[in-house]
DRENLUMKOL-448964 format. One record per residue: x, y, z of N, C-alpha, C in turn; residue in one letter. Coordinates in steps of 0.02 Angstrom, whole numbers, plus 50000, padded with zeros to 5 digits. Layout:
# residues N
XYZXYZXYZA
...
This chain:
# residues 354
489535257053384488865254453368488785254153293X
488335247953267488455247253196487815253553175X
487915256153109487385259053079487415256553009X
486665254652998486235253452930486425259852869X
486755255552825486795260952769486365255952703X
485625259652677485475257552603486325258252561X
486125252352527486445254352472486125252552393X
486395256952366485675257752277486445253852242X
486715250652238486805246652189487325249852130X
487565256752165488215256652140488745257452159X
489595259552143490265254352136490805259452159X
491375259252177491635264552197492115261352138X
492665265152105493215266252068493615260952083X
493715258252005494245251552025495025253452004X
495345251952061496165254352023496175249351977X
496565253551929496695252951869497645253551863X
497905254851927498675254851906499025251051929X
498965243251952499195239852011499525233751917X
499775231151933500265227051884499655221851901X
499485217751834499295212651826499455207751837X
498865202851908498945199051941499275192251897X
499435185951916499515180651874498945176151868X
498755172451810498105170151809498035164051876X
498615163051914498365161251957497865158352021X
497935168252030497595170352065496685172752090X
496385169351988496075169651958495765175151925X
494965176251939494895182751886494915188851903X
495225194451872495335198151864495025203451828X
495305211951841494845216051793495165215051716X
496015212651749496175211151655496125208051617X
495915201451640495755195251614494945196451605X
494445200151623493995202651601494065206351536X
494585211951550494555215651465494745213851420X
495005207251441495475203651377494965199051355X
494515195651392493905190451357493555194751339X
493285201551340492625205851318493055207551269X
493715212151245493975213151185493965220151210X
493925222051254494125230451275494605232651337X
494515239651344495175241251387494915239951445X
495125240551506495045238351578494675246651611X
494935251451574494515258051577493535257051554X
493735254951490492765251551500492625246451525X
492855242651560492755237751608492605241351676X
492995245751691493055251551765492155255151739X
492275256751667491645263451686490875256951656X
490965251451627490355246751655490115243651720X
490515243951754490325240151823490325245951853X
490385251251864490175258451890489625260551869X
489355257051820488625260351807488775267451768X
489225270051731489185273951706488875276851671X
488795273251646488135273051580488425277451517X
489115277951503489535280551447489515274851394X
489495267751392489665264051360488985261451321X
489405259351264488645257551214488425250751252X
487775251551221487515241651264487445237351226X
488105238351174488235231451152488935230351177X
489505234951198490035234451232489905230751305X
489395235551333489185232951390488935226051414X
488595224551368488225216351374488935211951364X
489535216351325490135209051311490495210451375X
490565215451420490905215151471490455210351534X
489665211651543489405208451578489345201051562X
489405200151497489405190651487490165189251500X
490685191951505491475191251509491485190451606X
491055196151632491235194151699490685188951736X
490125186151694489865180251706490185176151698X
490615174051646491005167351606491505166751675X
491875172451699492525173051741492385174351793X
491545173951827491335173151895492065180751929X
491825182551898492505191451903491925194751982X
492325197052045492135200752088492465205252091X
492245212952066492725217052086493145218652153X
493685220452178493855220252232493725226452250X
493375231652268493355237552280493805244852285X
493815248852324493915255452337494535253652351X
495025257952342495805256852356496055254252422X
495835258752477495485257252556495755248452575X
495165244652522495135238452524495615235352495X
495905237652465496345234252404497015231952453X
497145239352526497695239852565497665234552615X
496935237352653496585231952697496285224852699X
495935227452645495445219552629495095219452700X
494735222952728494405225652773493765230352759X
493265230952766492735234652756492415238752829X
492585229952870492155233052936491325232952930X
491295229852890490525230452880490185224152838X
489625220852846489225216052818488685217952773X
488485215952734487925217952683487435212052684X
486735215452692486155211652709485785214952639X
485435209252621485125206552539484395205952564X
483805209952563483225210652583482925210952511X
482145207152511481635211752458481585216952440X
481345218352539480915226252525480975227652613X
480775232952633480735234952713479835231852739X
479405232252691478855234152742478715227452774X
478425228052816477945223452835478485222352911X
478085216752957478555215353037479155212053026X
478945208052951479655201552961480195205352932X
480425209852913480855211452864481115218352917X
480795221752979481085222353014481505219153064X
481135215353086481095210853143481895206753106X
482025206053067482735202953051483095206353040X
482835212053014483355215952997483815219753069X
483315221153136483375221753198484065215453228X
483845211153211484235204453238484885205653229X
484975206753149485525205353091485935210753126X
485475218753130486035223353143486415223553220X
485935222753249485995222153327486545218053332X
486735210753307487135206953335487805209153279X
487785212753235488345215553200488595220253223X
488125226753274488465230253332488885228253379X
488665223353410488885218653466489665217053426X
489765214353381490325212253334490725216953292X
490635223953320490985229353286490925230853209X
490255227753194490335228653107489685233153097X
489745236553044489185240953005488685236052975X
488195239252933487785235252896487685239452846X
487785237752776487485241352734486815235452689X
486465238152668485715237352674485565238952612X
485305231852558485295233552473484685230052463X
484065233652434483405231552426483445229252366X
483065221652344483065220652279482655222752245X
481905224752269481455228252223481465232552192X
481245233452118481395238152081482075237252042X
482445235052047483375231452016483105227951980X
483485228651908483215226451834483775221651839X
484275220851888484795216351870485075215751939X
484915212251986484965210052046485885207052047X
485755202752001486645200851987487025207351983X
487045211951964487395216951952487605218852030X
486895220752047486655225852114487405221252184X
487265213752178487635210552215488145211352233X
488515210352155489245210252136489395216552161X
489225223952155489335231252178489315229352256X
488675228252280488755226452357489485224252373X
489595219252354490225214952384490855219452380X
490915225052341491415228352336491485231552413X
490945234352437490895238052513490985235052576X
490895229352565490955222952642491345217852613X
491315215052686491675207452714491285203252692X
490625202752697490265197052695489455199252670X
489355194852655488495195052647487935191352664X
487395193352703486835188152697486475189452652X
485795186552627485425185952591484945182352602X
484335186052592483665184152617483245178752560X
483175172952576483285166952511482455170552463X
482135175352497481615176752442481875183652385X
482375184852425482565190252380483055187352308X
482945179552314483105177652269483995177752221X
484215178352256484785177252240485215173852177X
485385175852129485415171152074486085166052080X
485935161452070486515156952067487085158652035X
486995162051990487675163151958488065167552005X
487605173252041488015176552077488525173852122X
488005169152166488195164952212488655160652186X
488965160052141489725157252113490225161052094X
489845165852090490385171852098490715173452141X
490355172752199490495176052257490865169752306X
490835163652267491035157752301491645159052308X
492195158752370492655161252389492975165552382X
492515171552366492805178452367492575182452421X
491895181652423491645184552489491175179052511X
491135179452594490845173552634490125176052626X
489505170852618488695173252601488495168052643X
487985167852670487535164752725486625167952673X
486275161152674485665162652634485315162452701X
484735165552699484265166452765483515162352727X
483215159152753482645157752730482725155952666X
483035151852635483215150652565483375143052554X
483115142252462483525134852472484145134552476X
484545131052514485225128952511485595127652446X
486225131652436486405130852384487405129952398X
487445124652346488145119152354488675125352408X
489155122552439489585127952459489645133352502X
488815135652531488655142252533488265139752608X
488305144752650487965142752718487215143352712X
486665139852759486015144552746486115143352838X
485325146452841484995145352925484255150252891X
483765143152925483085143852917482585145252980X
482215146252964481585141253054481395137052984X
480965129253027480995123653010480185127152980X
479695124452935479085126352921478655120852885X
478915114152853478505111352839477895104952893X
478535102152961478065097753001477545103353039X
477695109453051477345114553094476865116053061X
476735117852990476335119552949475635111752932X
476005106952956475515100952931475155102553011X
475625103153055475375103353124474425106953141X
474965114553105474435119153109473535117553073X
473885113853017473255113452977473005106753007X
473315102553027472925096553056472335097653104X
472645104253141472205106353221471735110853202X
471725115053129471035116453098470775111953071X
470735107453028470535100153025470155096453080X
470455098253152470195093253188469745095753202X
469335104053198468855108053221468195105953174X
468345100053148467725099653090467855105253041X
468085108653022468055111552951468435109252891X
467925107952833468015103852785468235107152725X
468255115652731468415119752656468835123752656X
469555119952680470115124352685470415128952643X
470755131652636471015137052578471715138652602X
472345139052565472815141052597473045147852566X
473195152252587473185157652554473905160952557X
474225163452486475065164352476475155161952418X
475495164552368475925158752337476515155952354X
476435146552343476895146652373477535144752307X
477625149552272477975150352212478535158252235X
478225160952285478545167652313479145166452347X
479315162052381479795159352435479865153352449X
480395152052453480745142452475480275144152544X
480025146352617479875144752663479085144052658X
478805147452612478225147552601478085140852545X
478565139052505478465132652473478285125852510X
478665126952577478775122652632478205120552675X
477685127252692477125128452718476805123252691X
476445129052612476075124552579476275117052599X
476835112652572476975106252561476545102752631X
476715106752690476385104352756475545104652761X
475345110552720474445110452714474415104252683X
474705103852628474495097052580474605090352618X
475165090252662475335082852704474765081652739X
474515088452751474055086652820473195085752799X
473205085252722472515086552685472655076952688X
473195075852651473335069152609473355062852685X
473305065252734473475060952773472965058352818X
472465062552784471755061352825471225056652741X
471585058152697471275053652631470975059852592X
471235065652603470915071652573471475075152529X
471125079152479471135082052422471295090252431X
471865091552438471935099052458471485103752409X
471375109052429470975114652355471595117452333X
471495120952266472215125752232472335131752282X
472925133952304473135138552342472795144152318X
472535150252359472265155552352473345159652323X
473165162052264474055162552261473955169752263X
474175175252306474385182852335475085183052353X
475225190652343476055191052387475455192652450X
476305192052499475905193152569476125199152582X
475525203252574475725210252596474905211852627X
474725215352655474395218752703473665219352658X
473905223352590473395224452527473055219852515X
473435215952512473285208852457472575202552516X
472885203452573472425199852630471725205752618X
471715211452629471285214852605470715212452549X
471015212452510470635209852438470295203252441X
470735198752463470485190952470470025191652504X
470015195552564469235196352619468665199252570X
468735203752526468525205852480468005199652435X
468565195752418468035191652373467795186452407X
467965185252463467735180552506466765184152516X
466885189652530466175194352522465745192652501X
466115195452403465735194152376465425186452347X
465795181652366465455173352361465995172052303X
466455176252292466865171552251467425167952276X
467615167752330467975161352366467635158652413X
467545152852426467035149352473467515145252502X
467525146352588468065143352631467655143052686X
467955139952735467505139052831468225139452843X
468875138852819469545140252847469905142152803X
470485148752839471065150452790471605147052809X
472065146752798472855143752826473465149352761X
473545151752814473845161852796474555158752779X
474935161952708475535160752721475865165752783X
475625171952802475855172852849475475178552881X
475745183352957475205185852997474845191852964X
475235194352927475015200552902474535199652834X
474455195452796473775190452774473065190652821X
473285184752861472885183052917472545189852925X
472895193052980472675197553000472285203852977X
472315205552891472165207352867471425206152830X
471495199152817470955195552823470335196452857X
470665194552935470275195252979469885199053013X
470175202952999469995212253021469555213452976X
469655212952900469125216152858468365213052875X
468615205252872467945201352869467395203352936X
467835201953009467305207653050467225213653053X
467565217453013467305225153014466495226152955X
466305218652930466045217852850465495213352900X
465455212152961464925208553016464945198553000X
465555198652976465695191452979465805188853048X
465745182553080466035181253130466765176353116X
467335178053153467765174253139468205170453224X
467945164653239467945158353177467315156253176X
466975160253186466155153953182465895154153101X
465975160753074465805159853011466595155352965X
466985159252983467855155852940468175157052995X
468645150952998469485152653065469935155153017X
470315157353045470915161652992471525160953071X
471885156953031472495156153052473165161053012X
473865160553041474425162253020475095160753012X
475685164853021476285161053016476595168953054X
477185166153091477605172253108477545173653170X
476825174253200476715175953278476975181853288X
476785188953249476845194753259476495199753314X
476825204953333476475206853407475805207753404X
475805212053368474865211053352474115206853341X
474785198553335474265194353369473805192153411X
474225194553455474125191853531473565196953553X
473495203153499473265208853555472525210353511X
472305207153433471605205453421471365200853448X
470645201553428470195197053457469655193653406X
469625188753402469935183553450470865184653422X
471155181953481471765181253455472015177353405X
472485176153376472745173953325473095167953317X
472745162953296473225155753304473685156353225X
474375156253267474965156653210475345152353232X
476145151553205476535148053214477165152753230X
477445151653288477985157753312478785156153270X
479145157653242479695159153206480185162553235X
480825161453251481335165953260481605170953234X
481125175053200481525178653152481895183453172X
482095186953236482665190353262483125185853276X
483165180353282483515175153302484115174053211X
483715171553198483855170953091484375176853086X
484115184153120484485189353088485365187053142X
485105185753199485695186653245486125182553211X
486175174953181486385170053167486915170053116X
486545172753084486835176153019487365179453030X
487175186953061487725190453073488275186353110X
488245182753168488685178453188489115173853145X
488785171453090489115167753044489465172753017X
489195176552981489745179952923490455183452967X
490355187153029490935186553070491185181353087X
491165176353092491595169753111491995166953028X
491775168952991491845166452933492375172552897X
492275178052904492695181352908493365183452955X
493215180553007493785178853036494175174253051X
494065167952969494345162652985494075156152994X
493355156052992493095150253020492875145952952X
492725141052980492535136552925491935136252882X
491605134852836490875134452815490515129352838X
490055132852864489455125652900489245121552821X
489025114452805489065111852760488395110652764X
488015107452799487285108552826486885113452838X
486475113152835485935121252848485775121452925X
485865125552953485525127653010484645128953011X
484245121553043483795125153060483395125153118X
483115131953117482635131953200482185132353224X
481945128753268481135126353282480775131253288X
480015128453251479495133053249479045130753316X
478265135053319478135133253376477315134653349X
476865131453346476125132353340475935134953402X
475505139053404475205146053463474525145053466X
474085142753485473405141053493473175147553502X
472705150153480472305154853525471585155353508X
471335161353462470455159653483470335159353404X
470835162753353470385161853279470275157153247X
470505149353263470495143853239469775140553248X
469435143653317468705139153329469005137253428X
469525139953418469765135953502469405142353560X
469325140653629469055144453663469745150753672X
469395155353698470105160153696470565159253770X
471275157253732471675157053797472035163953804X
């Protein structure tokens, strides 16, 4: 059975006694110490995070293994094998349903496939590129959660050294993704608050946080522009639990004026929603407050929760399936995988409760 290991983003010991590869084969730790101008020993104790080396040495070894897209090859172990047995999953952060709920998918179907998971949060990492490159030393493969942002350079790094699958992300040259689909569903959603007569929509998220949430938005706006209307500026929040809090907050006090929200996602919504009737609003007769995600707790307020349902255990399973197929040989999908969303009617939109 696979088990979840965090990992903080540092490196196990690079041999240092194996005869120097031919440039061939491409980059290397020696062909690293030879473009930075130092020994392959401060090359070993910079990418270990040692923190012995001055940081002006340091910055010439880290621009040397940017220039040479350099992946360390790991722990000796690997060096024999080239085997880990294990996949590495690229998350934000843990809280909230969605970031279980995939992470559930991802590991579950990496059990099923005899592989581990080790588990690297980007929040708080002053250097996410770094954090990566260390990851890849421990596994076969990697996904990556496209809001956790992934830097391109990495992702050329890692271009045929280790196999990466982006989750929810924009597609990038070479590199697999798999999404759920979110922009026709999102025009969907907002069309069918639209059709309730309400004229003062608000979409709430930035959608500057995430390629899927960029996607949303684009669908509020299709579905403003297609009726001869003028979207309002996005209410811009991360979507966290707090933040839906607050917006109900100023909704209160008269400094946002809406008759509809359109949530980047449930835990917004819901947050929203909750405050505003605990505050003797009615919702939807005073505002509908819609969502995204179709989390369990939808179904089980009242009125219930019109969202849009998402695969996101599905996303995690997919993934893991790819990076084992890909590690054992398979080819790179060249196209993105993506998978249908589903609009959920229920009572917060203005609809009777089903």
């Amino acid at each position: 059975m696979a088990t979840a290991r965090k990992h903080d983003g540092g490196s196990t010991p690079i041999a240092s006694s194996a005869p120097a590869p031919s440039s061939s084969v491409g980059a290397t730790i020696y062909s690293v110490a030879e473009r930075a101008g130092v020994s392959i020993a401060t090359v070993s104790r910079v990418l270990q995070g040692a923190g012995t080396v001055s940081a002006k040495t340091t910055q010439k070894v880290l621009d040397a293994v940017e220039e040479l897209n350099y992946v360390p090859l790991g722990a000796a172990r690997s060096l024999a094998v080239r085997h880990h047995e294990a996949h590495g999953l690229v998350l934000p952060e843990l809280s909230g349903p969605y970031y279980s709920e995939l992470l559930m998918g991802f590991e579950s179907r990496a059990a099923e496939l005899g592989q581990s998971v080790t588990l690297m949060l980007t929040d708080g990492k002053a250097d996410i590129a770094r954090a990566v490159r260390q990851l890849a030393t421990h596994v076969d493969a990697i996904a990556v959660l496209g809001s956790a942002a992934m830097p391109p350079a990495v992702a050329r790094a890692l271009h045929g050294q280790k196999p990466v699958v982006i989750i929810a992300g924009t597609p990038q040259e070479g590199i697999e993704s798999v999404r759920a689909e979110n922009a026709d569903s999102a025009q969907e959603l907002t069309e069918h608050v639209l059709a309730h007569g309400r004229k003062r929509l608000l979409f709430v998220g930035d959608p500057e946080g995430a390629p899927d949430i960029t996607e949303r938005h684009a669908g509020f706006v299709a579905a403003h522009r297609a009726r001869g209307l003028e979207p309002a500026p996005p209410v811009r929040v991360p979507f966290r639990e707090g933040e839906g809090e607050a917006v109900a907050e100023r909704i209160l006090a008269g400094e946002i004026e809406a008759d509809a929200l359109v949530c980047a996602n449930d835990e917004l919504a819901l947050a929203i929603m909750t405050h505003l009737q605990d505050a003797g609003r009615d919702v939807p007769g005073d505002i509908a407050v819609v969502g995204w995600d179709d989390v369990m707790t939808s179904r089980y307020v009242r009125p219930g929760l019109t969202t849009v349902r998402q695969p996101v255990h599905e996303l995690g399973v997919i993934a893991a399936e790819r990076l084992h197929q890909r590690v054992s040989g398979g080819q790179t999908r060249l196209e993105p995988q993506i998978l249908p969303t589903q609009v959920v009617i229920r009572g917060s939109c203005g609809c009777a409760r089903r």
